[in-house]
C-alpha positions in Angstrom: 69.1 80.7 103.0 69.7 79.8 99.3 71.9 81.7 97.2 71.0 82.8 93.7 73.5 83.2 91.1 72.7 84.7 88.4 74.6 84.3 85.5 73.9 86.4 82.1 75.7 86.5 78.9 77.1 89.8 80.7 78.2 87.8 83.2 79.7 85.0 81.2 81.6 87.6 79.2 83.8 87.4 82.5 84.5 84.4 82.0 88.2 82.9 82.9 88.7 81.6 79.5 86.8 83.4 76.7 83.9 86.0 76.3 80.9 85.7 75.2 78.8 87.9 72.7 75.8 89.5 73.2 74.6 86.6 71.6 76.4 84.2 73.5 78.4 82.9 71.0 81.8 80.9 71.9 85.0 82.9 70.1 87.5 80.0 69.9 90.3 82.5 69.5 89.6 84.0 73.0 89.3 80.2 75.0 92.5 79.5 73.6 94.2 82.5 75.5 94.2 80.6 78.7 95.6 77.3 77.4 99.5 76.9 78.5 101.6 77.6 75.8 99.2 80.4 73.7 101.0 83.4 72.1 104.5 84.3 72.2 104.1 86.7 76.0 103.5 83.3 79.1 102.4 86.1 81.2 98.9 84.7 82.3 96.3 86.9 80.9 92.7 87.2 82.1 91.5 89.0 79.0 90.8 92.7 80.3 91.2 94.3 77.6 88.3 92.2 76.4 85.7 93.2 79.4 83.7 96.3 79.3 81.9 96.3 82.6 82.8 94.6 85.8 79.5 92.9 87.0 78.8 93.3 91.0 79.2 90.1 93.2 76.9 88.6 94.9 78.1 87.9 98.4 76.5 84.6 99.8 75.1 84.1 103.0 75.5 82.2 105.8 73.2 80.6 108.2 74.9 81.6 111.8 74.7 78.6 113.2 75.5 76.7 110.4 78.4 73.9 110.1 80.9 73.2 107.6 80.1 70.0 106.0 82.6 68.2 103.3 81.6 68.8 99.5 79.2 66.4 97.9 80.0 63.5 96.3 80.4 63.7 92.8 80.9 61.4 90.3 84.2 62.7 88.2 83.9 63.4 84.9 86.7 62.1 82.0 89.5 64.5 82.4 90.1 66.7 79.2 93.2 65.1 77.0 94.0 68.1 75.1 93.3 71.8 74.8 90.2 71.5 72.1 88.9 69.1 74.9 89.3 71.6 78.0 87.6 73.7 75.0 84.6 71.4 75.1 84.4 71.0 78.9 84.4 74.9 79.6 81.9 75.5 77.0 79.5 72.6 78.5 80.1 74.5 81.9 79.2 77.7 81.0 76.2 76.0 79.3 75.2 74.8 82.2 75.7 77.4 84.8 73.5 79.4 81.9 70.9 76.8 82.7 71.2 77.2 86.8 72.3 73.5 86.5 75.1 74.4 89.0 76.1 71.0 90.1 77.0 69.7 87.0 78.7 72.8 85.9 81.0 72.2 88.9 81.8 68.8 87.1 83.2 70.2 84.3 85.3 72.6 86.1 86.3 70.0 88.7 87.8 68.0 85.4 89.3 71.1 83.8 91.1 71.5 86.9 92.6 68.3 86.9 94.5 69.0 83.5 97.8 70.6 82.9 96.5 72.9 80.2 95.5 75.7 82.1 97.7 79.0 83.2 98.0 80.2 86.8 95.1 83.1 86.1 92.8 80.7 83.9 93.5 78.4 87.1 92.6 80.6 89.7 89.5 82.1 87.7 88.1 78.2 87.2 88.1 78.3 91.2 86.8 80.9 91.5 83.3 80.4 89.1 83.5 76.6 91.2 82.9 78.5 94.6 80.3 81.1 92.6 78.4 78.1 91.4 78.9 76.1 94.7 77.2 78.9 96.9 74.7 78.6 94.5 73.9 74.9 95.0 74.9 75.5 98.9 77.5 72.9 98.6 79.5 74.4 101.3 82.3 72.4 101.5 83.3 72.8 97.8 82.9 76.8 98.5 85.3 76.0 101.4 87.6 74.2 98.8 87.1 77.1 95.9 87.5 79.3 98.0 90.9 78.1 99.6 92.5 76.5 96.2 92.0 80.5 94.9 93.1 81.7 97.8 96.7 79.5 97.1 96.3 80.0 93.3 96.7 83.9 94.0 100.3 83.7 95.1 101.6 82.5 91.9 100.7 85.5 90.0 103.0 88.1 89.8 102.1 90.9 92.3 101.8 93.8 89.6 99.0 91.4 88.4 97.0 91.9 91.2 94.6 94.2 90.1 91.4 95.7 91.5 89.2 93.1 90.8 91.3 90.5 91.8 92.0 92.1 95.1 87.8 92.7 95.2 87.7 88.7 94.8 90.5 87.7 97.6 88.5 90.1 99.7 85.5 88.4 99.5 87.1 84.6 99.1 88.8 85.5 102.7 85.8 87.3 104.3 83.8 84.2 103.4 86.0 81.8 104.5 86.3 83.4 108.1 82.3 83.9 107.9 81.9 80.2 108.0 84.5 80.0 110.4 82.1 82.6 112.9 79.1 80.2 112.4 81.1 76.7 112.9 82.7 77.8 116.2 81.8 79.7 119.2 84.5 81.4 120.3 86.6 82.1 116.7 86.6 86.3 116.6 84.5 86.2 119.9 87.7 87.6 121.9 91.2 89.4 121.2 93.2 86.4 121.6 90.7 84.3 118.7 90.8 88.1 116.6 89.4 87.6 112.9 93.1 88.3 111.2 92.0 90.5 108.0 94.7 91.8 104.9 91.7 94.1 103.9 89.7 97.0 105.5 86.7 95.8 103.4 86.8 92.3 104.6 85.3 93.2 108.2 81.9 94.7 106.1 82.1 91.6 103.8 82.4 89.0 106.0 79.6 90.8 108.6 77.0 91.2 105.0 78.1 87.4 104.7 76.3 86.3 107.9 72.8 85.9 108.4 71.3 85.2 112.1 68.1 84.6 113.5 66.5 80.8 114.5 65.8 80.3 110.8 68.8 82.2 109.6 66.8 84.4 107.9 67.9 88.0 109.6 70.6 90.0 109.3 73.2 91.6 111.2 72.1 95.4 110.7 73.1 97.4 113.4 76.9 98.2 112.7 79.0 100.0 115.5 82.9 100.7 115.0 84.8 100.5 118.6 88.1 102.3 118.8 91.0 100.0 119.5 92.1 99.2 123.2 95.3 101.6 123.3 97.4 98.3 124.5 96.6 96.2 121.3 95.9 98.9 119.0 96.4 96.2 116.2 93.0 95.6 117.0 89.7 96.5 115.8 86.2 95.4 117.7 82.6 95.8 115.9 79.5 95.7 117.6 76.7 93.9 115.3 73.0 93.4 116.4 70.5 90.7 114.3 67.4 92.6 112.6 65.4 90.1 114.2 65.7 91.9 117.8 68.0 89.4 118.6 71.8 89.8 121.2 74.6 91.9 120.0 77.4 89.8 118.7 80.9 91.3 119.2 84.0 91.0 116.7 87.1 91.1 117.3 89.7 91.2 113.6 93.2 91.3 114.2 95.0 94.5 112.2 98.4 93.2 112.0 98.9 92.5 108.2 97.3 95.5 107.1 99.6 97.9 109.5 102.6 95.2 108.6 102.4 96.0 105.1 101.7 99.9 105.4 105.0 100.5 107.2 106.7 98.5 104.5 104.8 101.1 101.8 105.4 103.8 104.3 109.8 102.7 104.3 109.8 102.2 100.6 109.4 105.4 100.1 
């Protein structure tokens, strides 16, 4: 099932290294922000103070029976010498993703990635739009990659910059992730021993939304049914999930342990 991204001037105003106007004009002084070496403060900066409205994601889906297949081949751009050129490249991106002309949007952020100009947040957000534009194009092994380099990206923030949205975005980078993982194998989350590990509640609905069933892969899983933990492993959680098309009950197992790990750290810091 395709995915659609769309991708407004709204949406754009997001963006990991400048925002754009209502009338989607590029402000140079606002790109800039994200180039190493910008202002007199190195802490990475992804502009909040700048956004008005966070926009909703759009979670992808996921035939069930679906593979993972490496990411296309692409033929790599020239690789940004300079900040004015990383400039150029991100501006020709967002052009393009403003066009739905995902794939080669993903070839400008593919050569911004492999400059030295960028900070650790203008990093991680270029991943980020690379997976959001790869799910659009159903390139699934370069959502895999996004997805993952994020994931990695992530740690070298500091922690106190970890903010809602952020931990909205790991969320659903990790609930994704492990939602491929559900269609390419048959037994991953299937029992305790192969349990789903999860470092977010809200990863267990994500990844389930993720999924889609049925022999075109056109249903969803829509029957949702919580089951208390088994007293012996109570680090575990099991759901209950039936396809809309009438089809078997598929049970989920996600493994607790992080999430209980870092309460009673919370819970001793105190």
């Amino acid at each position: 099932m395709a995915y659609t991204l769309s991708l407004s001037c709204r949406l754009l105003s997001l963006s990991l290294l400048f925002f754009i106007t209502s009338s989607c004009q590029h402000h140079e002084a606002s790109i800039s922000s994200t180039l190493i070496g910008f202002g007199p403060n190195p802490r990475p900066s992804l502009l909040k103070s700048e956004v008005k409205d966070s926009p909703q994601v759009k979670m992808a889906t996921v035939h069930f029976n679906s593979s993972w297949n490496n990411a296309k081949k692409r033929e790599a751009l020239r690789t940004p010498q300079n900040g004015f050129e990383v400039k150029i490249a991100m501006m020709r991106a967002l052009d393009e993703l403003e066009n739905d002309n995902f794939d080669s949007a993903i070839d400008y952020f593919r050569s911004m990635l492999a400059t030295d100009f960028l900070t650790d947040s203008g990093r991680m957000n270029i991943y980020w739009y690379t997976a959001q534009a790869a799910q659009a194009s159903e390139d699934w092994g370069q959502v895999r990659d996004s997805y993952g380099s994020y994931l990695m990206a992530s740690s070298l923030l500091p922690k106190d910059f970890i903010d809602a949205e952020i931990t909205q975005r790991l969320a659903i980078a990790r609930a994704v992730l492990n939602a491929h993982e559900v269609a390419k194998h048959d037994d991953f989350g299937r029992a305790p021993e192969k349990a789903i590990p999860i470092e977010d509640l809200q990863e267990t609905e994500l990844l389930i939304e993720t999924l889609t069933c049925g022999p075109e892969g056109k249903a969803r899983f829509t029957h949702f049914e919580e089951q208390s933990p088994i007293l012996e492993k109570v680090h575990l959680m099991q759901r209950q999930i039936q396809c809309s098309d009438g089809g078997g009950v598929l049970s989920l197992w996600f493994d607790l342990s992080e999430i209980q790990k870092r309460s009673r750290a919370d819970v001793a810091r105190r």
